[in-house]
C-alpha positions as CSV (number, residue, x, y, z in Angstrom):
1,X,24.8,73.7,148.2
2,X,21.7,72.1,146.2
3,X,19.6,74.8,147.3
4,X,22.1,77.8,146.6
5,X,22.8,76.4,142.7
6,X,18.8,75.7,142.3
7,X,18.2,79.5,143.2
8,X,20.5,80.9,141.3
9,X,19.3,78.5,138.1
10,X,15.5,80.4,139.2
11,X,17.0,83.1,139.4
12,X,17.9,83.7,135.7
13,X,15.1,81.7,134.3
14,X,12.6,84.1,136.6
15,X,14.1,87.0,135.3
16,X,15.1,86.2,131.4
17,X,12.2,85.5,129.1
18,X,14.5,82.7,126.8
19,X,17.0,81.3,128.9
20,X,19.1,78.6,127.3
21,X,22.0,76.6,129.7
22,X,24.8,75.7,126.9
23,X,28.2,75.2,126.6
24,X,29.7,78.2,125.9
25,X,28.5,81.2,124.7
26,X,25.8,82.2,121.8
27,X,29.0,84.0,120.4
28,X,31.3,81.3,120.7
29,X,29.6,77.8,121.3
30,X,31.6,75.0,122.4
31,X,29.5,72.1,121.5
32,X,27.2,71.5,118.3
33,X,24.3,70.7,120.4
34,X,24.5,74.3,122.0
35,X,25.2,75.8,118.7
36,X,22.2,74.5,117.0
37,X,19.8,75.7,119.4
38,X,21.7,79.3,120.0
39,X,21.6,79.4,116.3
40,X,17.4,78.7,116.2
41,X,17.1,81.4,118.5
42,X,19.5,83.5,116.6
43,X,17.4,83.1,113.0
44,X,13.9,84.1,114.8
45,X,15.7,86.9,116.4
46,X,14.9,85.6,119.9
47,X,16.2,87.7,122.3
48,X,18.2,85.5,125.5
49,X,20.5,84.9,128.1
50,X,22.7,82.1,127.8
51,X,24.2,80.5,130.9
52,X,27.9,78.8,129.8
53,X,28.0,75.4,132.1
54,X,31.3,75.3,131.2
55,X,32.5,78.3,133.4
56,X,30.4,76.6,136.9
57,X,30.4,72.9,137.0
58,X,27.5,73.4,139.9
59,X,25.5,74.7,137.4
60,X,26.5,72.2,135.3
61,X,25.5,70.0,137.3
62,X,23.1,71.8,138.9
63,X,20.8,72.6,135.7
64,X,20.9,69.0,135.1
65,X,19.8,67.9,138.8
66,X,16.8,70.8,138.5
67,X,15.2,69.4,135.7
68,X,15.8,66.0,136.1
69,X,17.4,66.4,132.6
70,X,20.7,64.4,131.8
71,X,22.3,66.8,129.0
72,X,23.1,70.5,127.5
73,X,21.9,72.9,126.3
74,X,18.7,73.1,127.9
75,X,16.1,76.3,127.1
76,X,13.8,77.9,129.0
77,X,11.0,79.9,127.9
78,X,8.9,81.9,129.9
79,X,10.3,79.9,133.2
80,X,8.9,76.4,131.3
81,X,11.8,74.2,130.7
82,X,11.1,72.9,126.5
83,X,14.0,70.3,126.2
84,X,17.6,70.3,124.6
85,X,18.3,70.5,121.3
86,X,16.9,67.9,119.4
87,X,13.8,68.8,120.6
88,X,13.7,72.5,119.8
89,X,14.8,71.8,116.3
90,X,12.0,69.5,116.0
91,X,9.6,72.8,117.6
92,X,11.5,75.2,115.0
93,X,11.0,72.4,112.1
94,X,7.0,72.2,112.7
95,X,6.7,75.8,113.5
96,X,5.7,74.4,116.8
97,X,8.4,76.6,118.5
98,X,7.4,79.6,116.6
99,X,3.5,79.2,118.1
100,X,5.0,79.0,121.6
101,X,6.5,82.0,121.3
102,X,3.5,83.7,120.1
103,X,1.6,82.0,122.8
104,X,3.5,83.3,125.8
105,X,4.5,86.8,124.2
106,X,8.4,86.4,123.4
107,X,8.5,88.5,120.0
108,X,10.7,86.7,117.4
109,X,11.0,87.2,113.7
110,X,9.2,84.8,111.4
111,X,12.3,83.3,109.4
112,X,10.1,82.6,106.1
């Protein structure tokens, strides 16, 4: 089963630029973790897919078991897993997450 969720997880981070595993959706986020982070990406303009845990607890689980990571959201860029949300605000904060982008060719908006 391990093996089915893990490709599927490879899947959409193989295929998707920004992936970011929440709960809920970018439209309607069901957690304030998930939230924050959907909104970072929303205020640079970042384009990406977002995976609602909620709807598959094997991917719930799953995303959690792939990255040896214990919670949601988790985001993705480029296929390199950058951390949950206190983390990314942290990136955004320092312009840190900004120069990823840049670095690996994801276009955003500079939110000066």
């Amino acid at each position: 089963m391990e093996n089915i969720i893990f490709e599927r997880i490879k899947k959409d981070i193989s295929e998707n630029d920004v992936v970011l595993f929440m709960k809920g959706t970018a439209a309607f986020p069901q957690c304030g973790f998930s939230a924050a982070v959907a909104q970072v990406l929303s205020q640079l303009g970042v384009r990406f897919k977002d995976v609602n845990v909620l709807e598959d607890a094997t991917i719930r689980q799953g995303i959690k078991d792939f990255t040896n990571w214990p919670t949601i959201p988790q985001l993705y860029i480029k296929g390199e897993f950058i951390g949950g949300c206190d983390i990314v605000r942290e990136m955004f904060t320092t312009g840190e997450l900004q120069d990823l982008l840049k670095d690996k060719g994801v276009p955003f908006k500079d939110a000066a």
